[in-house]
matplotlib code that plots the C-alpha trace (Angstrom):
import matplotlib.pyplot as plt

x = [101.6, 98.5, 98.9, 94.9, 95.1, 97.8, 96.3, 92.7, 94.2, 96.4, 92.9, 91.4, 94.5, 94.3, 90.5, 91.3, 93.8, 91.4, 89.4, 87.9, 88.9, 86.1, 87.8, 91.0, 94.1, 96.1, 93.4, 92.8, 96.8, 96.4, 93.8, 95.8, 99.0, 96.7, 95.5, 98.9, 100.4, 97.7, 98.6, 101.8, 101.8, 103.4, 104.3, 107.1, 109.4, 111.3, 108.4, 108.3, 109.8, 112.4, 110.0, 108.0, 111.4, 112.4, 108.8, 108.5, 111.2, 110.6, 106.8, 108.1, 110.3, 108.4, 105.5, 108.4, 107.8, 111.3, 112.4, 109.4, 108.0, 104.4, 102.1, 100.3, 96.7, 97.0, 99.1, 102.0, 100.1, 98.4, 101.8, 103.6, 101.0, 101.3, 104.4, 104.1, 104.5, 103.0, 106.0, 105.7, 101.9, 102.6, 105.3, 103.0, 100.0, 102.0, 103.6, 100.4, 99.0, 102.1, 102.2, 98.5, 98.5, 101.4, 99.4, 96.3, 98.2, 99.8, 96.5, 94.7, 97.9, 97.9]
y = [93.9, 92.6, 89.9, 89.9, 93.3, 92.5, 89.6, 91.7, 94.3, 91.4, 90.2, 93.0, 94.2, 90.5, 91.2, 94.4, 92.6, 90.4, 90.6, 92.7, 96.2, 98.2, 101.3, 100.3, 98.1, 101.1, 102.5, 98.6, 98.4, 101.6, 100.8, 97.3, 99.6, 101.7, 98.3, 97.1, 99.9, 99.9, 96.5, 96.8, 99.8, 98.9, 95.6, 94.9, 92.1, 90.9, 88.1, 87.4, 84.1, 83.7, 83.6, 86.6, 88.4, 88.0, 88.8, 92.3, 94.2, 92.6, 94.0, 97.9, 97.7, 97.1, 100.0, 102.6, 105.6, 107.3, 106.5, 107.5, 111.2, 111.6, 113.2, 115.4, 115.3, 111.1, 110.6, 108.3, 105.3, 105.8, 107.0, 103.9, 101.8, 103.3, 102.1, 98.6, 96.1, 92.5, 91.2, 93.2, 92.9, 89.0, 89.7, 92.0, 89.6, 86.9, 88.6, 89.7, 86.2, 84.6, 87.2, 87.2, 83.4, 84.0, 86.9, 84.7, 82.0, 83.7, 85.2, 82.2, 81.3, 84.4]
z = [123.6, 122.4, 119.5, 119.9, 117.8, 115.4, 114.7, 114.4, 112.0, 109.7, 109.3, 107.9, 105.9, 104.2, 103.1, 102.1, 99.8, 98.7, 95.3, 94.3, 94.9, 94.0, 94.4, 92.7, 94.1, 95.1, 97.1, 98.5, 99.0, 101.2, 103.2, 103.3, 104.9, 107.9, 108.7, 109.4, 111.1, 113.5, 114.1, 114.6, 116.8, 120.1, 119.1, 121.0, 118.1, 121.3, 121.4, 117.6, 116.8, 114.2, 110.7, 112.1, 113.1, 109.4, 107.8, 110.0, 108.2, 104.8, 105.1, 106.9, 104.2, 101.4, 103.2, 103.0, 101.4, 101.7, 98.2, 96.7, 96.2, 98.3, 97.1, 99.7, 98.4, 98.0, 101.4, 101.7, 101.8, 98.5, 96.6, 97.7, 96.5, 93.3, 92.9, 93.4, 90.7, 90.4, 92.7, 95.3, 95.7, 96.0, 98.9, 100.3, 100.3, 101.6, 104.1, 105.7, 105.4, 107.0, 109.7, 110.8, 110.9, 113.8, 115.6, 115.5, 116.8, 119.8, 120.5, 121.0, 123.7, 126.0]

ax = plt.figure().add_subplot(projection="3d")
ax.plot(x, y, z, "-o")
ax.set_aspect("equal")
plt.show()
C-alpha cells in the first residue's frame, strides 16, 4: 500500500474542490471522486488509524451512487454529484482535507 499515492490523489481531489470550478461544481465534484478512487485503490484500511478508519466509510458513502439513478451519458460520478446539497459538499471537502493530511503524513514516515 502506498500512502505516497493516496496522499498524491487527496491532493489533487482537494484542488479540484477548490474555487473556482470553471466547468461547474458537479463536474469539479466528479473529477473530485476519480481522484479519490484512484487513491484509494488497494489501500489496504488495516493500517489506517482510528479518525482515518471512521473518515473512509463516511467519504465511500457519501461517493455512492446506489440510491441514485445514473445516468449513462453523464457516468456515476457526475449523477451523484448532482445530487449533493450544500452539506454534503462541506463533509466531502472536509473529509478529503482530513484524510490527505493522514496519507501525507504516513508518507513522509515509510
Amino acid at each position: 500500500m502506498s500512502f505516497l499515492r493516496a496522499s498524491s490523489q487527496f491532493a489533487a481531489a482537494r484542488r479540484i474542490l477548490m474555487l473556482p470550478h470553471p466547468d461547474g461544481e458537479a463536474e469539479s465534484v466528479a473529477r473530485a471522486f476519480g481522484e479519490i478512487d484512484m487513491g484509494l485503490e488497494n489501500l489496504d484500511q488495516s493500517k489506517l488509524d482510528e479518525s482515518a478508519k471512521k473518515w473512509l466509510p463516511e467519504l465511500v458513502n457519501l461517493m455512492s451512487s446506489k440510491d441514485i439513478e445514473v445516468n449513462t451519458e453523464e457516468g456515476r460520478y457526475l449523477s451523484k454529484a448532482k445530487t449533493l446539497g450544500m452539506d454534503e459538499l462541506s463533509t466531502l471537502s472536509q473529509l478529503v482535507d482530513d484524510l490527505q493530511y493522514f496519507f501525507d503524513e504516513q508518507a513522509r514516515k515509510q
